[in-house]
Structures are given as structure tokens and as C-alpha cells.
C-alpha positions in Angstrom: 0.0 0.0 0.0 1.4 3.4 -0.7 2.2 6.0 2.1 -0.6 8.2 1.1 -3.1 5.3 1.4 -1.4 4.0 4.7 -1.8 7.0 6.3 -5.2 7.5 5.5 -6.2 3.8 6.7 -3.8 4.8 10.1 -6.2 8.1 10.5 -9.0 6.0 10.2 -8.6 3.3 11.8 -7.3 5.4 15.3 -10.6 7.4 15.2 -12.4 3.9 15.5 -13.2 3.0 19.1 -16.0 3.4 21.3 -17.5 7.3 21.9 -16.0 9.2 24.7 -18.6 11.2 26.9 -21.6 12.8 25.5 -20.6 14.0 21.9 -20.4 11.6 19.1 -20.5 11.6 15.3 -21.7 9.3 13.2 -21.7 7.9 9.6 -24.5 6.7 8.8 -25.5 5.0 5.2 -28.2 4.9 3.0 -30.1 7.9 4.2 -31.2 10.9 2.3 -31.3 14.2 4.2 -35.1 16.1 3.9 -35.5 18.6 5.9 -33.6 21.0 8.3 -35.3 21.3 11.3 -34.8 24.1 13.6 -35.4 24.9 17.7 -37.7 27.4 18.9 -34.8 29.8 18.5 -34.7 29.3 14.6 -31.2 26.8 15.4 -30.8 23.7 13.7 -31.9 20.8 16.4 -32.5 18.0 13.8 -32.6 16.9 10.0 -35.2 15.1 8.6 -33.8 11.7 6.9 -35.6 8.9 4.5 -33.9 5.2 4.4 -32.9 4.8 0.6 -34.0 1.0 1.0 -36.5 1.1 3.5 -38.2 4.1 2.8 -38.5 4.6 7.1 -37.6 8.2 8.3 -36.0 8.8 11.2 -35.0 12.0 12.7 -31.7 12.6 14.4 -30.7 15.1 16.6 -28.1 17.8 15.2 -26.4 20.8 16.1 -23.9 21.6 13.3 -25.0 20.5 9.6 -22.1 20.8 6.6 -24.0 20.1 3.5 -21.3 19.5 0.8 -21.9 16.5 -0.9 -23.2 15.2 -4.4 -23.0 16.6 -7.7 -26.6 18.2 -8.1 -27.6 21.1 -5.6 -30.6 20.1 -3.5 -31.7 22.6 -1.2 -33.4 20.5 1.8 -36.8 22.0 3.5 -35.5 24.5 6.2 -33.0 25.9 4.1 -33.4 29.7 2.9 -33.2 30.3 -0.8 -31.4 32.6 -2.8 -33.3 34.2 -6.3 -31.7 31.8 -8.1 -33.5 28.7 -6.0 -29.5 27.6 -4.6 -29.0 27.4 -1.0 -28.5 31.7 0.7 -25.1 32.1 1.4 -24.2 34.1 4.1 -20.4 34.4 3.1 -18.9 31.8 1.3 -19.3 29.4 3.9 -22.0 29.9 6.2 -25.3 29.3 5.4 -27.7 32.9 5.6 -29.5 30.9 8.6 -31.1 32.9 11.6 -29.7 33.5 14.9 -26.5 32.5 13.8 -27.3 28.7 13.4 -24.1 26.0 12.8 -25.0 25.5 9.4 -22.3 25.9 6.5 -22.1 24.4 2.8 -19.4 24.1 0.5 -18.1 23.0 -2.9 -21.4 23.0 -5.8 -24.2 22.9 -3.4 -23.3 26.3 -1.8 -22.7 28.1 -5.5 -23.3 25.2 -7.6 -20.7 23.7 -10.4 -17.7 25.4 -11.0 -14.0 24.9 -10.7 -12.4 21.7 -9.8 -12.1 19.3 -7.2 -8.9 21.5 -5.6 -11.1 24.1 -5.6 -13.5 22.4 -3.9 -10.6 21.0 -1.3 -9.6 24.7 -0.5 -13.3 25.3 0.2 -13.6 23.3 2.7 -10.3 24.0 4.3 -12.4 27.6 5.0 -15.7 26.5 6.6 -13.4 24.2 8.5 -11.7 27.2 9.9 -15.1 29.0 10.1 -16.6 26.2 12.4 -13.8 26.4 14.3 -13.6 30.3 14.5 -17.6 30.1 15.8 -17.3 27.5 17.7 -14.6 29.3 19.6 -16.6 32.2 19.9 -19.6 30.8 21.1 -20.3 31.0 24.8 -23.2 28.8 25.0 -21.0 25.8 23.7 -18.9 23.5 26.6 
């Protein structure tokens, strides 16, 4: 295996192991995302999923959504719209979501295709460093 491809499966396979305290994330498979659904505040709490192969929806909790995946631009119920009917960008990596909701998007869903997949790489870099940068400066968060 090359060294690129050993490292990966060494990243991966350390983050394996059983969840420590409270806060977990997942990968789950199989499930289409629906709808956003937000708290009484107008935060995301939850999304909205369908089973591809059962058809069952379930909803799980959530507190930070990145929506970045696929080649078409869906914009899921609970999303604001721009004129154009793609997802309302706040900047280019925060979703235009009230009271400041953990919700960013990157790559062709948050402008939709254009560039390549560097492009897209470097993209995500930034809302990486924007979740971080809000997550910092949120008081509310432990």
C-alpha cells in the first residue's frame, strides 16, 4: 500500500473506538437528508432523513450541519433560498440561517458547479476554519 493510502487507513482506523462522553459523530448510510429542522430559536436541532432502502424516516438530533456533498444542488426543506432557487449564502461558507445557526455548505451545493475538485478542497479548508472560529466564539457551547 502506498504511504498516502497507509496514512489514511492509520487516520481512520485510530478514530475507530467506542465514543467518549456525550458527543459523538456518526456515519450513517443509506439515508437521504429532507429537511432542516430548527429549535424554537430558529437553530438547527435536527434533519429530517428517508432510508434509501426502507423508505423509514427517522430523525436525528443535530447541532452543526455541513451540506457538501453530491454533484446536483438540492436545497433540503428548512434551508433559505437565494433568487436563483440555490442554498442563501451568508459568506462563502456559512449558510444565511437565523440567529447564527451551525450551518455551512461548501463545494457545488453552496454556488453550484464550478471549478475543480482543488477548488473544492480549499473550500472546505475555509468553513473548517469558520466552524472552528464560531465555535470558539460561542459562549453557550462546553
Amino acid at each position: 500500500m502506498e504511504r498516502r493510502k497507509k496514512r489514511l487507513m492509520k487516520v481512520l482506523l485510530d478514530g475507530v473506538g467506542s465514543p467518549q462522553g456525550e458527543k459523538q459523530c456518526r456515519f450513517l448510510s443509506f439515508r437521504i437528508p429532507e429537511e432542516v429542522i430548527p429549535n424554537e430559536n430558529g437553530r438547527i436541532s435536527a434533519v429530517r432523513f428517508s432510508n434509501k432502502h426502507t423508505g423509514t424516516k427517522e430523525e436525528l438530533p443535530c447541532g452543526l450541519l455541513i451540506y457538501s456533498i453530491g454533484y446536483q444542488t438540492v436545497v433540503l426543506e428548512g434551508l433559505p433560498k437565494n433568487e436563483k432557487g440555490m442554498i442563501a449564502m451568508r459568506d462563502g461558507s456559512r449558510v444565511d440561517m437565523p440567529c447564527g445557526s451551525f450551518v455551512y455548505a461548501a463545494g457545488w451545493c453552496a454556488h453550484g458547479p464550478r471549478g475543480v475538485i482543488v477548488d473544492t478542497q480549499q473550500e472546505a479548508m475555509a468553513v473548517a476554519d469558520h466552524i472552528a472560529e464560531d465555535i470558539m466564539a460561542r459562549e453557550d457551547i462546553s
